[in-house]
DOTOR-950244 format. One record per residue (C-alpha): residue number from 1; x negated, z, y negated. Coordinates in nm, 3 decimals. Example, Ala and Ser with C-alpha at 12.3 -4.5 7.8 and 13.67 -1.06 7.14 Angstrom:
DOTOR-950244
rec n: 1, xx: -1.230, zz: 0.780, yy: 0.450;
rec n: 2, xx: -1.367, zz: 0.714, yy: 0.106;
This chain:
DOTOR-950244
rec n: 1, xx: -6.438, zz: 23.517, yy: -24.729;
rec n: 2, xx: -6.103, zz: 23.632, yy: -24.700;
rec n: 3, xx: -6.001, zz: 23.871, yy: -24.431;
rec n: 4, xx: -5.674, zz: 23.720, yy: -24.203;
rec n: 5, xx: -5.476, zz: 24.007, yy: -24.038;
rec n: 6, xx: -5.257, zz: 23.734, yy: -23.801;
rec n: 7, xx: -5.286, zz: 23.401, yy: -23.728;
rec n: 8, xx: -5.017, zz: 23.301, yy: -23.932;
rec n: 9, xx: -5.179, zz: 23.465, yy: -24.245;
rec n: 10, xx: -5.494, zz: 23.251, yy: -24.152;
rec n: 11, xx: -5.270, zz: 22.914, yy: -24.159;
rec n: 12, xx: -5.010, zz: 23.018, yy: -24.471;
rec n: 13, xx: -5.336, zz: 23.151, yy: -24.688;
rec n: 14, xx: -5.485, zz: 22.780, yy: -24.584;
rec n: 15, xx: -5.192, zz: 22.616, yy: -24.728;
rec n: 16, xx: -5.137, zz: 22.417, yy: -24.383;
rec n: 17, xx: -4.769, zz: 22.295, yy: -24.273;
rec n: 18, xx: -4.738, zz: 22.418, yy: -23.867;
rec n: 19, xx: -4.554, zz: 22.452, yy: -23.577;
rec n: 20, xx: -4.617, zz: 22.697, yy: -23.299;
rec n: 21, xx: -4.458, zz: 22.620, yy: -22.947;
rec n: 22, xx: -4.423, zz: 22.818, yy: -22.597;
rec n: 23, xx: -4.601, zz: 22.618, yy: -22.335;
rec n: 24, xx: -4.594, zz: 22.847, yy: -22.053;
rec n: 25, xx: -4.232, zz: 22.809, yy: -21.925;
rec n: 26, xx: -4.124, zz: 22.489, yy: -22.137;
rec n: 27, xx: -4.272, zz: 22.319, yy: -22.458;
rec n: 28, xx: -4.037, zz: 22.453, yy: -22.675;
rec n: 29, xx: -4.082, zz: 22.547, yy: -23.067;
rec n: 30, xx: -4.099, zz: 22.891, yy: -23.172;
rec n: 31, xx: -3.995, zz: 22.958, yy: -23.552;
rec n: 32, xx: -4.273, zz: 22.996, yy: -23.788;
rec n: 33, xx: -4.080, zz: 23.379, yy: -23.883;
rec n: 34, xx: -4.037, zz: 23.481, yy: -23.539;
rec n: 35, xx: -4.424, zz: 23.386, yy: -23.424;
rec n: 36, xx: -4.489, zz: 23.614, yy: -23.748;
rec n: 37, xx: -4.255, zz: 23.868, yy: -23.577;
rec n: 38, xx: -4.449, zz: 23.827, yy: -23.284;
rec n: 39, xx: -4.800, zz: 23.865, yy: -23.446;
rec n: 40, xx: -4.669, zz: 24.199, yy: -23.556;
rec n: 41, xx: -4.510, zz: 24.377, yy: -23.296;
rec n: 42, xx: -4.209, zz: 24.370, yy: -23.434;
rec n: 43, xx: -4.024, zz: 24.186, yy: -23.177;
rec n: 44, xx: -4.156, zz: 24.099, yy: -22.799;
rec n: 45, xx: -4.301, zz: 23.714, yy: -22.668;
rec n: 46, xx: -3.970, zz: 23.594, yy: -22.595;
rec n: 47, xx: -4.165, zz: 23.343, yy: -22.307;
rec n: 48, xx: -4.357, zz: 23.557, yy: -22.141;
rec n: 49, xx: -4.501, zz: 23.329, yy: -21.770;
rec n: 50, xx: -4.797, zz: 23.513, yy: -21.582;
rec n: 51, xx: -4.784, zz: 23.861, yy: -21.845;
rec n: 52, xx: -4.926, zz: 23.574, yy: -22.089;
rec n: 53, xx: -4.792, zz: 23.430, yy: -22.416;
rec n: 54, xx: -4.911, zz: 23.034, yy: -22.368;
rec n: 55, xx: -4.927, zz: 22.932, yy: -22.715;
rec n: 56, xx: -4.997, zz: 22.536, yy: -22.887;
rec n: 57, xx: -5.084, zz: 22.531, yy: -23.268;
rec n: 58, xx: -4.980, zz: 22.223, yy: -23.424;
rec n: 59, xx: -5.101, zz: 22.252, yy: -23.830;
rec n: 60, xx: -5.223, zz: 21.993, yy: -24.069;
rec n: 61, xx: -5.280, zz: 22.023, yy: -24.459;
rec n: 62, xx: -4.978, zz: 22.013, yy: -24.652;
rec n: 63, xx: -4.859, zz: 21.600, yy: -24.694;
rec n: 64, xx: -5.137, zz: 21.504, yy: -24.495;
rec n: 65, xx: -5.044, zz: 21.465, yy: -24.113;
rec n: 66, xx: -5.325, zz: 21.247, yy: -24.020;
rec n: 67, xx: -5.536, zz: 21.537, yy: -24.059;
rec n: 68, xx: -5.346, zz: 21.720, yy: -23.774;
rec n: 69, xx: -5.541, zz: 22.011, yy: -23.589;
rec n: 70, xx: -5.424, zz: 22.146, yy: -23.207;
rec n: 71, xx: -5.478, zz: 22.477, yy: -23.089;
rec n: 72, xx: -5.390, zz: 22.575, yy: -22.716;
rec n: 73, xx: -5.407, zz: 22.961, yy: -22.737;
rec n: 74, xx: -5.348, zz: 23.216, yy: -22.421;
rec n: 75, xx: -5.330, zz: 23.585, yy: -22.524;
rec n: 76, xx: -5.208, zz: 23.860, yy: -22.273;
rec n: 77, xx: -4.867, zz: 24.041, yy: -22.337;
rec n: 78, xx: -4.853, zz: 24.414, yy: -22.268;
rec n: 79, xx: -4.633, zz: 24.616, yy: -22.024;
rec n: 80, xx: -4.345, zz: 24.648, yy: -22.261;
rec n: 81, xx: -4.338, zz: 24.289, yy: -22.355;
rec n: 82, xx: -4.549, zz: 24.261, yy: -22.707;
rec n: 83, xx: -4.797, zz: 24.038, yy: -22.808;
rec n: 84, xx: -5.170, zz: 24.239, yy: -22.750;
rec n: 85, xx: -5.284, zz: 24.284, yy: -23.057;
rec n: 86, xx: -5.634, zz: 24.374, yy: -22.990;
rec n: 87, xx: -5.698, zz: 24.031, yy: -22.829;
rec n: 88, xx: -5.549, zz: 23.815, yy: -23.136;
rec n: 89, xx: -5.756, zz: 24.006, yy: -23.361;
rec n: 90, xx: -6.057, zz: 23.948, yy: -23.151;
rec n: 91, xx: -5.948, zz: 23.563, yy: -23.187;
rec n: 92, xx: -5.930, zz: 23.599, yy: -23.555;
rec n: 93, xx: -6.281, zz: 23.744, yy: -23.556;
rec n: 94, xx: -6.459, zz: 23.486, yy: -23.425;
rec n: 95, xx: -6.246, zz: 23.195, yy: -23.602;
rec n: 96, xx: -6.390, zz: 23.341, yy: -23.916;
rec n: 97, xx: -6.730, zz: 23.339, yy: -23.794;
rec n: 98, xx: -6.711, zz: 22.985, yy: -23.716;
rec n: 99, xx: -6.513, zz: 22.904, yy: -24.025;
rec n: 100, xx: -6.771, zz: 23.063, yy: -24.196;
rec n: 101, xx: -7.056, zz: 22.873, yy: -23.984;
rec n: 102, xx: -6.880, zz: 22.542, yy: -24.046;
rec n: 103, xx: -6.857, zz: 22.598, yy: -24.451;
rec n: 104, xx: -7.261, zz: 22.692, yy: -24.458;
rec n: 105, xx: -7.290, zz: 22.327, yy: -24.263;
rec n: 106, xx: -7.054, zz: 22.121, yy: -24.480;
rec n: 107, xx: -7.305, zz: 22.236, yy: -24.760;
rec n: 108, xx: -7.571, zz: 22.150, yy: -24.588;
rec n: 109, xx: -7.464, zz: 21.808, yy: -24.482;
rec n: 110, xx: -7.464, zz: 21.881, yy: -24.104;
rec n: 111, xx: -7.161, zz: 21.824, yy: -23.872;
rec n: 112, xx: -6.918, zz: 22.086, yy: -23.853;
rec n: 113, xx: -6.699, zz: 22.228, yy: -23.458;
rec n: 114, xx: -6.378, zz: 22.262, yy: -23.342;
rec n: 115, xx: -6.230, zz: 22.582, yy: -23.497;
rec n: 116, xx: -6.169, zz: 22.719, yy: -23.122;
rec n: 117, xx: -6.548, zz: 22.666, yy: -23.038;
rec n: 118, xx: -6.564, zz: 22.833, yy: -22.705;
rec n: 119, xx: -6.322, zz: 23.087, yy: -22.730;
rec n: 120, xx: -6.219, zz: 23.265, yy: -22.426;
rec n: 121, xx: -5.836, zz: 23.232, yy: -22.581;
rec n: 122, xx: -5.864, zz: 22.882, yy: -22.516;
rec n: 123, xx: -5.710, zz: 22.700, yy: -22.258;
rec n: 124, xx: -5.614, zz: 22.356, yy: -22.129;
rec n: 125, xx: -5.248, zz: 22.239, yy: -22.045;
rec n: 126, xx: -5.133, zz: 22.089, yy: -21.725;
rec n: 127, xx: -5.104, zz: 21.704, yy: -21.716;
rec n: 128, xx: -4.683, zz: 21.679, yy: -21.765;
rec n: 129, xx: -4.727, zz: 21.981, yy: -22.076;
rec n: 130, xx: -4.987, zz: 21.843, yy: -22.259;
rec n: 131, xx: -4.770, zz: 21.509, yy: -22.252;
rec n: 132, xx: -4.478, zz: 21.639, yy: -22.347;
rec n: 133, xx: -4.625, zz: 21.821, yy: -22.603;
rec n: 134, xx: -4.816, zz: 21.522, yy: -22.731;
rec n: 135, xx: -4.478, zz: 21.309, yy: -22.762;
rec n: 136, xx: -4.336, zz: 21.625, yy: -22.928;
rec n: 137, xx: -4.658, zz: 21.649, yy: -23.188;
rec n: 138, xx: -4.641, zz: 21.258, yy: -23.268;
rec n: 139, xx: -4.271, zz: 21.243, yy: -23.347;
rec n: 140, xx: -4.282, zz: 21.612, yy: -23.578;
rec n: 141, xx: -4.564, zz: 21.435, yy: -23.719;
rec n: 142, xx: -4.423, zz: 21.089, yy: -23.798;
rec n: 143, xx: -4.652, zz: 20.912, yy: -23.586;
rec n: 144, xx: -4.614, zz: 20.611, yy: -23.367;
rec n: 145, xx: -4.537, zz: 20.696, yy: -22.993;
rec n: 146, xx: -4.796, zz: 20.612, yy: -22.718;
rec n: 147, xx: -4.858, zz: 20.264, yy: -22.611;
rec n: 148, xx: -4.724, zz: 20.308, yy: -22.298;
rec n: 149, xx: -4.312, zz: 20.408, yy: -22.467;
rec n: 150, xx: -4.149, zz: 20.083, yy: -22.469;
rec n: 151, xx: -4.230, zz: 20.064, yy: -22.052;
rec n: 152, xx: -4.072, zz: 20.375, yy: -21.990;
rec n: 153, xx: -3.821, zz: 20.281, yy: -22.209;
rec n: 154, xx: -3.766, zz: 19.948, yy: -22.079;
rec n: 155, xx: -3.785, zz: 20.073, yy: -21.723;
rec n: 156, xx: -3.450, zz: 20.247, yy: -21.742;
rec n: 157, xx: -3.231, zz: 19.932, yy: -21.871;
rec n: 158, xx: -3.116, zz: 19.666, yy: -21.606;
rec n: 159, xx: -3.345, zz: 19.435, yy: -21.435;
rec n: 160, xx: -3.116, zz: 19.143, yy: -21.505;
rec n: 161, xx: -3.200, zz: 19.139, yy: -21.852;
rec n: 162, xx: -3.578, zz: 19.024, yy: -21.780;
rec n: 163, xx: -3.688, zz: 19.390, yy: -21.795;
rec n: 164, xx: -3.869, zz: 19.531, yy: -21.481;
rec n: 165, xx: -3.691, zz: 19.676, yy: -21.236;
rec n: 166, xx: -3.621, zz: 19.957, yy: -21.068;
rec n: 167, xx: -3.867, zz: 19.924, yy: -20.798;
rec n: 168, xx: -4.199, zz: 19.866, yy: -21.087;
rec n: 169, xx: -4.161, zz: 20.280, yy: -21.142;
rec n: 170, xx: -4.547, zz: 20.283, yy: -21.015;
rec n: 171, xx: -4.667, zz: 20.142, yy: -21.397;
rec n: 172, xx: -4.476, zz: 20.401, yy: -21.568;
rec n: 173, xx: -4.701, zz: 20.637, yy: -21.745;
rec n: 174, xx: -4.656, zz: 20.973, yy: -21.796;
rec n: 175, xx: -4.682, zz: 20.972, yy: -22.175;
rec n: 176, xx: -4.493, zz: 20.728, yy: -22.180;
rec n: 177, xx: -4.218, zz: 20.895, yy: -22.025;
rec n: 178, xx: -4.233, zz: 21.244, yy: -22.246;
rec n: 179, xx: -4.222, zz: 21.017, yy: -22.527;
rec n: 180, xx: -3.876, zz: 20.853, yy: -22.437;
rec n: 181, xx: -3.721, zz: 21.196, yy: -22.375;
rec n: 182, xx: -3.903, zz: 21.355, yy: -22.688;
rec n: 183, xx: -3.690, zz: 21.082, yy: -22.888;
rec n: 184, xx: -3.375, zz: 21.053, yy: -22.709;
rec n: 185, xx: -3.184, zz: 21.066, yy: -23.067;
rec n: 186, xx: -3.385, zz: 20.762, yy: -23.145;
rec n: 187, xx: -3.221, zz: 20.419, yy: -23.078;
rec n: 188, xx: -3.081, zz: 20.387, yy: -22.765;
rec n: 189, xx: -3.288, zz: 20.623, yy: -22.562;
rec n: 190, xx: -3.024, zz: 20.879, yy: -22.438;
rec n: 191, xx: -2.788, zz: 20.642, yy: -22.375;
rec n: 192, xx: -3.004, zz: 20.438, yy: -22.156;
rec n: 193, xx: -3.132, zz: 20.730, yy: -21.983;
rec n: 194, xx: -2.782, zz: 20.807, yy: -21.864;
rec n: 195, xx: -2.691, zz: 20.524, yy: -21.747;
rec n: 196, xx: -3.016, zz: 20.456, yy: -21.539;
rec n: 197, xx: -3.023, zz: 20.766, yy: -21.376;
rec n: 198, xx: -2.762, zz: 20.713, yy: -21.063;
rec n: 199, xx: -2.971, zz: 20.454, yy: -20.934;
rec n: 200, xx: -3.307, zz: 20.575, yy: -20.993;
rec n: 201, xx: -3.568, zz: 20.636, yy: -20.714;
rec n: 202, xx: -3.664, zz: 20.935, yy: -20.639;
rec n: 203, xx: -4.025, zz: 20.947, yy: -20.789;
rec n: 204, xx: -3.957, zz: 20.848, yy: -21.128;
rec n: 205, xx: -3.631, zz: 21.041, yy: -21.131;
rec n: 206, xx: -3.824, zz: 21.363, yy: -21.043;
rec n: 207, xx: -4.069, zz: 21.255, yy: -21.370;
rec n: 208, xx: -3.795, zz: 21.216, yy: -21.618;
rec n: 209, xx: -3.643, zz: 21.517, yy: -21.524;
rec n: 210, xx: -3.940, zz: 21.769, yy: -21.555;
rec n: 211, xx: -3.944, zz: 21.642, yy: -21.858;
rec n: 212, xx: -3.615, zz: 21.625, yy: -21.998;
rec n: 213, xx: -3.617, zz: 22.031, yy: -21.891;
rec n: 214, xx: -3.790, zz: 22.054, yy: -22.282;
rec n: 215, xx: -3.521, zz: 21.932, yy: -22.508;
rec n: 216, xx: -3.203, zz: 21.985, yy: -22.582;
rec n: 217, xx: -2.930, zz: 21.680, yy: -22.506;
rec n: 218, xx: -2.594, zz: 21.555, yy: -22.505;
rec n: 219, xx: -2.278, zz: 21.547, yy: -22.291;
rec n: 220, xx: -2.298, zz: 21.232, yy: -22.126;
rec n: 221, xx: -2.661, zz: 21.279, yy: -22.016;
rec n: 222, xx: -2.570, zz: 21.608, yy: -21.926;
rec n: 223, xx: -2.300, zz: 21.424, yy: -21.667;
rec n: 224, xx: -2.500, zz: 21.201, yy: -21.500;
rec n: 225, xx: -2.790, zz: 21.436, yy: -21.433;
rec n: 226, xx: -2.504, zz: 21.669, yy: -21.293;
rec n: 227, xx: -2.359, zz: 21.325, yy: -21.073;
rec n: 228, xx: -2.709, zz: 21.309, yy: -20.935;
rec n: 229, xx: -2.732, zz: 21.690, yy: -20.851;
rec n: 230, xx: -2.415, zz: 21.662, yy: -20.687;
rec n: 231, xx: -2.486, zz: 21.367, yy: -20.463;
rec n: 232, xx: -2.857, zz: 21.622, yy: -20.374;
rec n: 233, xx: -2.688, zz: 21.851, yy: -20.292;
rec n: 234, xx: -2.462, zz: 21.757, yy: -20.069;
rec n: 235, xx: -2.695, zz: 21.513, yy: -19.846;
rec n: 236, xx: -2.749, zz: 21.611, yy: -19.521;
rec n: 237, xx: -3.105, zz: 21.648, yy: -19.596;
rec n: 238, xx: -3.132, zz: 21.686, yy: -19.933;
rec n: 239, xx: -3.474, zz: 21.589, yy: -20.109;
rec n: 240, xx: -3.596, zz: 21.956, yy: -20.232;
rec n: 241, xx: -3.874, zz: 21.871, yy: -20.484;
rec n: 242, xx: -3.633, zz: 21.626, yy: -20.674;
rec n: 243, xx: -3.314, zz: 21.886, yy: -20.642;
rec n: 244, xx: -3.535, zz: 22.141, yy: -20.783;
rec n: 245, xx: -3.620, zz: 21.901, yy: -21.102;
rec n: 246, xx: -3.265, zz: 21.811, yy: -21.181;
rec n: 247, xx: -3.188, zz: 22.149, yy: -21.203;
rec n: 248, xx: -3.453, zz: 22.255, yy: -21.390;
rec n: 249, xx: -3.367, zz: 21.970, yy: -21.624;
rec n: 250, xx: -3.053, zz: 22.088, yy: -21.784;
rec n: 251, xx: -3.204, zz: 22.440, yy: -21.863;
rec n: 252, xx: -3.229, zz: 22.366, yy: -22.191;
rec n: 253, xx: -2.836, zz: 22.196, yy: -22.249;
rec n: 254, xx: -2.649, zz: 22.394, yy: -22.468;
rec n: 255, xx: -2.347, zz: 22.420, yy: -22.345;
rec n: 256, xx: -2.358, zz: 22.733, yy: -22.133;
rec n: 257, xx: -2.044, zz: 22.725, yy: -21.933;
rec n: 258, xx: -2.061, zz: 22.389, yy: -21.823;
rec n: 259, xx: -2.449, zz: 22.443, yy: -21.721;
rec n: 260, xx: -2.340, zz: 22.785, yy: -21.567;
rec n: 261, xx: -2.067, zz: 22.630, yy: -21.354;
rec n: 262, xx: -2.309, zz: 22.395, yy: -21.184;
rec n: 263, xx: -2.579, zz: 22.652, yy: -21.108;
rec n: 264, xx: -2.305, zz: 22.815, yy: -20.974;
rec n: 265, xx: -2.213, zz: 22.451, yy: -20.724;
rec n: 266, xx: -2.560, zz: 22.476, yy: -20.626;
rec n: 267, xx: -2.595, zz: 22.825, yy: -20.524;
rec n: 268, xx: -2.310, zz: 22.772, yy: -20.258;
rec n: 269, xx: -2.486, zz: 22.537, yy: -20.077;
rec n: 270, xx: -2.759, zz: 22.555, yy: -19.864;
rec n: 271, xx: -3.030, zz: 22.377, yy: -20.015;
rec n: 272, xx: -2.986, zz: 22.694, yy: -20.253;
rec n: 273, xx: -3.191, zz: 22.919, yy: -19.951;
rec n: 274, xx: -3.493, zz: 22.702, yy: -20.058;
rec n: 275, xx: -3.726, zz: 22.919, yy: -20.232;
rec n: 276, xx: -3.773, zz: 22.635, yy: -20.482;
rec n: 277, xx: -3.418, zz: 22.614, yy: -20.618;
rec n: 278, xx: -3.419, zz: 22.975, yy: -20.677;
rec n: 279, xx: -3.737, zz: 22.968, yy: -20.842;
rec n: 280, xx: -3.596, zz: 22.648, yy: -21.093;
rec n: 281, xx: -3.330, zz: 22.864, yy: -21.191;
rec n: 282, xx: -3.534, zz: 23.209, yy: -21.295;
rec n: 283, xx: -3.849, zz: 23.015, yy: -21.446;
rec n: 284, xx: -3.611, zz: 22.752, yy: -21.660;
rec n: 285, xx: -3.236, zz: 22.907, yy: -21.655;
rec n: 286, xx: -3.275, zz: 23.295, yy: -21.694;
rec n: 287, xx: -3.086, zz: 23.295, yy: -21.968;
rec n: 288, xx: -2.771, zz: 23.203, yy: -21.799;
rec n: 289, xx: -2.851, zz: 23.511, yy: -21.535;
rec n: 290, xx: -2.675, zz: 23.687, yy: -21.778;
rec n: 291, xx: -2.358, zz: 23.583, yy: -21.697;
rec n: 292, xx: -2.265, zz: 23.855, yy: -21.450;
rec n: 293, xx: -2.089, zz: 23.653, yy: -21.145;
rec n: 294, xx: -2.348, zz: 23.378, yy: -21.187;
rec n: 295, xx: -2.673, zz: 23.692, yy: -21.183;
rec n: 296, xx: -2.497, zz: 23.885, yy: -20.880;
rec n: 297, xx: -2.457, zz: 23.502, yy: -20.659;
rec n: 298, xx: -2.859, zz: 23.427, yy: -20.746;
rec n: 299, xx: -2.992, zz: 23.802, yy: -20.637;
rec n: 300, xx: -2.837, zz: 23.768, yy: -20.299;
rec n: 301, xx: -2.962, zz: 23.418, yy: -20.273;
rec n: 302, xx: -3.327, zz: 23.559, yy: -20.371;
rec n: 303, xx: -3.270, zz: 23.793, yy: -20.115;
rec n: 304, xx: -3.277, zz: 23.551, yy: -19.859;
rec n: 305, xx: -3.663, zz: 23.455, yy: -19.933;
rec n: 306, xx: -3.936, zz: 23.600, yy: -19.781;
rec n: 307, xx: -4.098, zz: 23.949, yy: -19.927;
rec n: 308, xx: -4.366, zz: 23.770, yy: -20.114;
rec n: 309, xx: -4.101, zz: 23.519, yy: -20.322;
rec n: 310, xx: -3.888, zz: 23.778, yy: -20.376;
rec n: 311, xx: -4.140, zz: 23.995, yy: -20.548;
rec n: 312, xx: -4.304, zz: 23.756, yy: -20.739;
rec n: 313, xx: -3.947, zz: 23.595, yy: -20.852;
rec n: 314, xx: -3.835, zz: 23.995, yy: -20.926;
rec n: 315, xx: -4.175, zz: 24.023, yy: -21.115;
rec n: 316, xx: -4.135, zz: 23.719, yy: -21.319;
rec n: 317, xx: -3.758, zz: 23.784, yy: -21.410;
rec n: 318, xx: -3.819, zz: 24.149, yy: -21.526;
rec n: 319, xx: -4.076, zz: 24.066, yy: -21.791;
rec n: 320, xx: -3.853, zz: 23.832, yy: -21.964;
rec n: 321, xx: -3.685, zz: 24.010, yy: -22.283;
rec n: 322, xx: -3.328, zz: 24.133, yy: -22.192;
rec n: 323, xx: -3.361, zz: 24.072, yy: -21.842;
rec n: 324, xx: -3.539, zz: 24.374, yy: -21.681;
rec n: 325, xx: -3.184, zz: 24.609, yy: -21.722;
rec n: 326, xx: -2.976, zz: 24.334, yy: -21.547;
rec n: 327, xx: -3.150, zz: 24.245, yy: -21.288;
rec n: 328, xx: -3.263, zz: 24.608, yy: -21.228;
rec n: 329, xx: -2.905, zz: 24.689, yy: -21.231;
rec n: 330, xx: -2.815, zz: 24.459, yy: -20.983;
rec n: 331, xx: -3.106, zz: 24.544, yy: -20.751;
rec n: 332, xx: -2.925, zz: 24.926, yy: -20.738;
rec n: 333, xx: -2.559, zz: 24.876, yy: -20.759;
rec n: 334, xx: -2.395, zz: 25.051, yy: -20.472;
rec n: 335, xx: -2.242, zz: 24.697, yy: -20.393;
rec n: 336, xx: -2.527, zz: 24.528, yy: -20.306;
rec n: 337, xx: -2.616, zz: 24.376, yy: -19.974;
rec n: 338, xx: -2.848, zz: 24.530, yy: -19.720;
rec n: 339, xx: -3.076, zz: 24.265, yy: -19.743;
rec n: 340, xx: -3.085, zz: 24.302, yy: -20.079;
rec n: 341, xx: -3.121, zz: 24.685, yy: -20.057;
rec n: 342, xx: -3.448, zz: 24.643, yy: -19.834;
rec n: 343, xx: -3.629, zz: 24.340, yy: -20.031;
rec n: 344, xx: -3.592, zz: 24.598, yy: -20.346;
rec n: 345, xx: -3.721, zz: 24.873, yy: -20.158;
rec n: 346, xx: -4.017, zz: 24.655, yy: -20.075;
rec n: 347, xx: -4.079, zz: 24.559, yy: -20.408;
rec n: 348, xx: -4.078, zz: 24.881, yy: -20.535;
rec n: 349, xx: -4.312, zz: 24.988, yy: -20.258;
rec n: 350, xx: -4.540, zz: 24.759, yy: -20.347;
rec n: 351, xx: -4.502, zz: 24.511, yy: -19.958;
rec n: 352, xx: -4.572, zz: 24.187, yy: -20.023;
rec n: 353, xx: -4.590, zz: 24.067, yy: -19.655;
C-alpha cells in the first residue's frame, strides 16, 4: 500500500476532487495549495481558534459528486503558529490501517467503516457550523438545497404577497437559513435579504446574521445590515446578543474601509464596553485590527473588561498570523492608557482574576 506523507497526498494520489475549509472561526474555504502549505510547515494555520486548526474535508471521486465523503478534522497548532506535524501523521497512520482493513473486507464481501473510524482527530461541529457548512457542501457540489430553503427564502419577502409573515420566524429552520445565505448570488436571494432586514425581529435577524458572517456579499446588503447596526446602537438599551451578530456579520465584506469605518461607529458608543462586542470584532474582524487608529480605539476598549476577558481576548488575538507584533506593540507603547498598562501587566503575570 502506498505510503501518504500529508493528507493532501492521500486525497491527490486517490484521484479525488476536494475542498478543505476553516471551521473554527468561520466556514470559510482554504485553497487546496495553501492547506498543502500548511501540511508542510511552510506557512502557519492562518485560523488558528483554541491553539487548534478546525478542519472539514469535503472530497468525492473525480465527476462523481454523489459519492461525496466529509471529514471534520481537529489537529493542535504549535506555539509559533504551524500545523503539528506529529499529530497529522499519527492521523495518516491509522487512516491507512483502516483503508487497509476496509480493502481486505471489500474482498471478502463484508461491509466496509467510515474512513475516520474512531479517531481521536475527529470531532463534531456546532449546530449553526455544520449547517452552514452543509449549504456550502450542497451548492460546491451541485446539489439541491435542503427542504426547508424556499421557507427561509420566502420568509424574507412581504407578507402581502401570500407569503408568511414576519411574525411565522418560529418555522424557519436553521438549514434552511445557511442555505439562503450560502446562495445569495442565486436568484433573488441577496436582494431580498436586504430589503427584509429593517423590519426583521430580533430572533431571526440574529440567525441570518451568524450566518451571513461566512460569505462574502455585496454593497447594498452591506447597507442595510449597517442601517440595522446603527439603529442598535444607538437605542437606549440596545439588544447585545443581536448587536454582537450584526457585527460579526459583515466580517467577511470586502470592502475594508467602509467595514472599518463602522467598527469604528460602534466602538464610540457604549454598547462597545460589552465584553461581547469586543469579542465579535477580534474572533470575526481581526483583520481590520490592522488598521492602526481602528487597533489603538479596540485595545483601550478591551481594556475596559474585566482581567479574565482581557486575557483570553489578548490570548486569542496573539495567535492569529500577523497579529501578535501589533497588538504587542500597542500593549507597550509609551502612549497607552493606565488601564491599559495594568491589564497587560496582568496578562503577562499570568492574573486572571
Amino acid at each position: 500500500m502506498e505510503k501518504f506523507d500529508s493528507i493532501s497526498h492521500f486525497l491527490e494520489s486517490g484521484e479525488f476532487d476536494y475542498r478543505v475549509y476553516d471551521m473554527g472561526r468561520k466556514v470559510w474555504e482554504i485553497p487546496n495549495a495553501l492547506f498543502s502549505q500548511i501540511e508542510n510547515q511552510e506557512t502557519q494555520y492562518p485560523y488558528p481558534f483554541q491553539q487548534k486548526a478546525w478542519l472539514a474535508l469535503l472530497f468525492w471521486p473525480k465527476d462523481k459528486q454523489n459519492e461525496a465523503v466529509i471529514w471534520f478534522l481537529q489537529f493542535p497548532i504549535d506555539e509559533l503558529g504551524f500545523l503539528k506535524q506529529g499529530s497529522r501523521d499519527a492521523f495518516l497512520i491509522d487512516l491507512l490501517e483502516q483503508t487497509g482493513k476496509n480493502i481486505q473486507a471489500k474482498q471478502a464481501g463484508e461491509s466496509i467503516e467510515d474512513g475516520l473510524g474512531e479517531s481521536p482527530f475527529a470531532f463534531k461541529p456546532r449546530e449553526d457550523r455544520l449547517a452552514m457548512f452543509h449549504a456550502i457542501a450542497t451548492k460546491t457540489l451541485d446539489q439541491e438545497p435542503s427542504q426547508h430553503y424556499q421557507y427561509a427564502h420566502d420568509y424574507l419577502l412581504t407578507k402581502d404577497t401570500g407569503n408568511p409573515g414576519f411574525e411565522q420566524w418560529q418555522f424557519l429552520g436553521l438549514q434552511g437559513v445557511a442555505d439562503v445565505v450560502a446562495r445569495l448570488d442565486a436568484g433573488d436571494n441577496e436582494e431580498v435579504l436586504a430589503s427584509a432586514i429593517v423590519g426583521m425581529p430580533e430572533t431571526p435577524m440574529i440567525t441570518y446574521a451568524e450566518t451571513l458572517e461566512n460569505v462574502e456579499f455585496g454593497k447594498k446588503l452591506f447597507e442595510a445590515v449597517v442601517a440595522r447596526i446603527d439603529v442598535e446602537i444607538n437605542k437606549q438599551e440596545a439588544n447585545i446578543a443581536l448587536t454582537s451578530a450584526l457585527v460579526r456579520s459583515i466580517s467577511s465584506y470586502p470592502d475594508k474601509g467602509e467595514k472599518r469605518e463602522v467598527l469604528q461607529a460602534v466602538l464610540q458608543k457604549p454598547i462597545s464596553n460589552e465584553i461581547e462586542i469586543i469579542a465579535a470584532i477580534s474572533g470575526r474582524s481581526w483583520e481590520d485590527l490592522e488598521e492602526e487608529s481602528l487597533r489603538q480605539v479596540f485595545v483601550e476598549k478591551l481594556a475596559k473588561q474585566e482581567q479574565i476577558g482581557f486575557s483570553a481576548i489578548i490570548a486569542d488575538l496573539i495567535m492569529i498570523p500577523g497579529m501578535r507584533d501589533l497588538i504587542l506593540g500597542e500593549m507597550r507603547s509609551e502612549n497607552r492608557s493606565p488601564e491599559l498598562a495594568k491589564r497587560f501587566g496582568a496578562f503577562m503575570q499570568g492574573v486572571v482574576s
